[in-house]
C-alpha angles and dihedrals in degrees: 000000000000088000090056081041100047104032084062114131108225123208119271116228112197124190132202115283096203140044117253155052122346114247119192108235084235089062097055107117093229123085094213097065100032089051083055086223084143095048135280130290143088141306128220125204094214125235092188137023098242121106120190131192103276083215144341106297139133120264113241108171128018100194102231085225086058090226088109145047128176121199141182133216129217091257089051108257120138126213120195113205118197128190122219111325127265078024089132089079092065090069099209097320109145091004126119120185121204092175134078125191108278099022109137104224130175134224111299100017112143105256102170144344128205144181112266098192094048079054103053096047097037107038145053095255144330094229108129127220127216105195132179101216088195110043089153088081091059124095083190152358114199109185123223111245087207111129100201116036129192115214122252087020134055121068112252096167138358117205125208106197124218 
């Protein structure tokens, strides 16, 4: 009885890690991301360089570059959070990191900040992408409908695990 209880995988809420506008997945000017060969989710155009822990994880890759960060959950799921697109050429340029691989962080911890204007004129696009890496653990992956998002706090996506 308490072992079925307490085994039970709970859903994952994440919210958006930046501040800004909503982008469907399928909208990302970048094949890779709105053919969903990396995984599913959503996609932010940025008002402001800051990027939170969409919720409390574990943090599994720091991009050398900064333009990336991976990070797992307790039930295993893992979110990819990419900053612009093209963004690896700039080789760190613009880019702070907070976070180390294996740093256990919660929601709203401060995981890097970047420099929206150096986006914007070096690289392809500044469009975000919130992907979920392992989509074959969800059960499901219901979107938020939400246009402008806050960072830290509103819902982009809730994941039931399998």
């Amino acid at each position: 009885m308490f072992k079925k209880l307490f085994g039970k995988k709970t859903e994952e809420i994440v919210t958006s890690p930046v501040t800004g506008k909503l982008v469907q997945l399928e909208d990302v000017p970048d094949p890779v991301f709105s053919e969903r060969m990396m995984g599913d989710g959503l996609a932010i155009e940025p008002a402001e360089g800051v990027v939170v822990a969409p919720l409390d994880a574990k943090v599994l890759q720091v991009f050398p570059t900064k333009h990336a960060v991976g990070l797992q959950t307790d039930n295993g799921i893992e979110i990819l959070i990419h900053i612009g697109l093209e963004t690896v050429s700039l080789n760190g340029e613009g880019f702070e990191s907070f976070v180390k691989v294996g740093d256990k962080v919660k929601k709203g911890d401060k995981l890097v900040t970047f420099d929206l204007a150096i986006i914007k004129e070096k690289a392809k696009s500044t469009v975000t992408p919130i992907i979920i890496t392992n989509g074959d653990l969800a059960e499901s992956i219901d979107k938020t409908t939400e246009v402008q998002l806050k960072r830290g706090e509103t819902p982009l996506l809730t994941i039931k695990p399998k």
